[in-house]
Structures are given as C-alpha cells and as structure tokens.
C-alpha positions as CSV (number, residue, x, y, z in Angstrom):
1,X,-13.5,-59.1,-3.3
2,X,-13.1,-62.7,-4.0
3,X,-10.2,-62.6,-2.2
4,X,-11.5,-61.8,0.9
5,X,-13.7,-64.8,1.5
6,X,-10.0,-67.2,1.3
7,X,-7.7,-64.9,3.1
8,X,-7.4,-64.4,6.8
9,X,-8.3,-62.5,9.1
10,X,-4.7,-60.2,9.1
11,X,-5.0,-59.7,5.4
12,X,-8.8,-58.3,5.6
13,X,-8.1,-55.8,8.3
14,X,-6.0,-54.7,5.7
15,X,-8.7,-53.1,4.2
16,X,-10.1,-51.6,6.9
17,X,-6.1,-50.1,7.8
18,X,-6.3,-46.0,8.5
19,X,-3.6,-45.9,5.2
20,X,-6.3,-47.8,3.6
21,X,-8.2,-45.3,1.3
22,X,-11.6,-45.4,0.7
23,X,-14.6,-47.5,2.7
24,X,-13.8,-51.0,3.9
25,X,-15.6,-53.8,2.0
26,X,-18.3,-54.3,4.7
27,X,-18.9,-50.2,4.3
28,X,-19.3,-50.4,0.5
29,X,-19.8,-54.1,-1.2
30,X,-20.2,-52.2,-4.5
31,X,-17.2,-50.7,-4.6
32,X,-15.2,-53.9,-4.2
33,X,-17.2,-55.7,-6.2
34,X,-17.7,-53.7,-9.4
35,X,-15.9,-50.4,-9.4
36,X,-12.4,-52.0,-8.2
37,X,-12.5,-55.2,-10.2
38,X,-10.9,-54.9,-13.7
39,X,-13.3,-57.8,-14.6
40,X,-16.7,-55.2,-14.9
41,X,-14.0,-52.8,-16.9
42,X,-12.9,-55.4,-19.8
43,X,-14.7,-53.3,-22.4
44,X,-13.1,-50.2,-21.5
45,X,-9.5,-51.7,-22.3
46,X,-7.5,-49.7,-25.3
47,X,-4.0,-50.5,-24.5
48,X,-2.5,-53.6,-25.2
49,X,-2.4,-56.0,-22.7
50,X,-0.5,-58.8,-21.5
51,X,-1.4,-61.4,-18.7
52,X,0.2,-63.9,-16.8
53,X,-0.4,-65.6,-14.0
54,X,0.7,-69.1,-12.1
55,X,-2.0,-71.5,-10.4
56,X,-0.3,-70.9,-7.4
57,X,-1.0,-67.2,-6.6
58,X,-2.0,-67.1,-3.4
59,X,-2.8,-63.0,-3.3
60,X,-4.4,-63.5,-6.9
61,X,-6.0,-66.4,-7.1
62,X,-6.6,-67.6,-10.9
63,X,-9.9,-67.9,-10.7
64,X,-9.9,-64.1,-10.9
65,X,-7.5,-63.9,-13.3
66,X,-10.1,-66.5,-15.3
67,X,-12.6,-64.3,-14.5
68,X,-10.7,-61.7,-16.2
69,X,-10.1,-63.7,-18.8
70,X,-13.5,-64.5,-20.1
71,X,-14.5,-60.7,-19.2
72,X,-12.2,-59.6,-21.9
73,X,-12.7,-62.2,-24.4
74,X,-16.6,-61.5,-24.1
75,X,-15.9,-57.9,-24.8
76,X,-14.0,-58.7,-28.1
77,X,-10.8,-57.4,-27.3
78,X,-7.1,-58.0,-28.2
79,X,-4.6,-59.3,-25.3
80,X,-2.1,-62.0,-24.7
81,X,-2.4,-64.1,-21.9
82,X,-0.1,-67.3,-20.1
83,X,-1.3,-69.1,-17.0
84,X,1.5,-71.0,-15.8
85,X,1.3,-74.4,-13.6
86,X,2.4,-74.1,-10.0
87,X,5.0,-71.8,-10.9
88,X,7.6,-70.9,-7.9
89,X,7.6,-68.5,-6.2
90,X,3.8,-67.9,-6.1
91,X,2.8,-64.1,-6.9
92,X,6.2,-63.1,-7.4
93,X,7.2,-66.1,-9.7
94,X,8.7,-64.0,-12.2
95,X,10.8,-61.5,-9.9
96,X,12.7,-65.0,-9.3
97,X,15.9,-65.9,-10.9
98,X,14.3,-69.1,-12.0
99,X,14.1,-70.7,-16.2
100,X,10.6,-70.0,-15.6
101,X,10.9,-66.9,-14.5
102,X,13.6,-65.7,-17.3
103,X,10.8,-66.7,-19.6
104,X,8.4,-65.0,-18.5
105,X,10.6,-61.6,-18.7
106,X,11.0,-62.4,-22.2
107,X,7.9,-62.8,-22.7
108,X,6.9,-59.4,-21.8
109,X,10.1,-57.8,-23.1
110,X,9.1,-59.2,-26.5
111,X,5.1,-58.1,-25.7
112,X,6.6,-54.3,-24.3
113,X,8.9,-54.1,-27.7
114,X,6.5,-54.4,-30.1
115,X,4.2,-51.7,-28.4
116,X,6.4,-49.2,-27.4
117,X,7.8,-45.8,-28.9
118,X,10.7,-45.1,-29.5
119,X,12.1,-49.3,-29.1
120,X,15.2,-47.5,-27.6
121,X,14.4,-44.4,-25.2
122,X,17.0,-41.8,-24.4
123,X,19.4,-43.0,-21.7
124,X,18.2,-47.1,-22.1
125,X,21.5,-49.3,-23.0
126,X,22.4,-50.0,-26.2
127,X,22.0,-53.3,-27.7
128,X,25.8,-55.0,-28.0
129,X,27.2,-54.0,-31.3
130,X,25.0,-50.8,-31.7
131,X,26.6,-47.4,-32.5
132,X,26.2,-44.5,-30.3
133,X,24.5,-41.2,-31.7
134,X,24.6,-38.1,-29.8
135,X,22.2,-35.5,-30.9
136,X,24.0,-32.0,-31.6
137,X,22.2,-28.7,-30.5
138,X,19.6,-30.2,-28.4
C-alpha cells in the first residue's frame, strides 16, 4: 500500500487492471493494508527466512522492507536479513552478473543449503569430484 502513495499513475492502474484479482485499493483499504502486507503476518512465520534488499528498490522500497524487519523482530522470530547500499540494478540487483550480485547468490545458496532436504535432490548436478549412484529397482 505504501507503495502506492510514490509510484505513478501507470503503476496504480495496475491494480485496478481486469487481470488484477481482487478489489482495487480505493475498493478495499483493508485488504492492502493489512491482509496483503507480510508486515501484520510476522508472527505467523515458521519457515526460515532470508531477506535482502538494496536502498535502491524502487518497486520495494526499504522502508517496507524495515517495516518488515521490525515486525518480525517484535514477534521473536528467527531470520537472516542484508540490506545492501545502492546496489545495481535496483529490484533485480541480484539477477545481475555483478560481485555484488554473485554474493548475494551465495548468500542464499549457503541460507537454502542449510534448510533444505535432501542437500542434493534427484536430477540436481553433482558437486565436481562426487561419485554418481544410481538406485537399482526403483
């Protein structure tokens, strides 16, 4: 909802778009403010969580991300969080082939491997060095 009052006028008749589910923001304040925003959900989170964000998002802008933040810190609950410094690129910093970016990736590799079951699905590619298994009479 906070980003409504920043963005123009194109972006908000987004909302109001017939793929656009639901009531427009004018039609339904409520919805946008509270039922939409992950900030009045913090205490609900159960699964790990990892944040970043760049002070130069200009479709997220950090004070939501802040907000956010805060939300989840009042409610006591365990997450990782980076907000990066004018990072390139914007919203999509870390879809860029950038140092920044590439650190970022590892980042949330690293975050994603120590969460995730099995660390090696079926059909991912092997780590260099690793010896295939097949599984017989599955």
């Amino acid at each position: 909802m906070l980003r409504l009052g920043y963005k123009s006028q194109n972006y908000r008749e987004l909302f109001s778009a017939s793929h656009h589910i639901g009531k427009t923001p004018e039609e339904d304040v409520a919805e946008y403010r509270r039922r939409r925003s992950p900030v009045f959900h913090a205490e609900k989170l159960k699964t790990p969580l990892m944040v970043h964000t760049t002070t130069n998002d200009e479709d997220v802008n950090v004070m939501q991300v802040e907000a956010l933040i805060k939300a989840l810190k009042a409610a006591g609950k365990q997450f990782e969080y980076k907000i990066y410094q004018d990072a390139p690129g914007g919203h999509a910093f870390n879809r860029l082939d950038t140092a920044l970016a590439r650190e970022s990736r590892q980042e949330i590799y690293r975050f994603l491997a120590r969460y995730l079951s099995p660390p090696n699905p079926p059909g991912a590619p092997l780590p260099l060095g690793a010896a295939s298994t097949s599984a017989q009479g599955q």
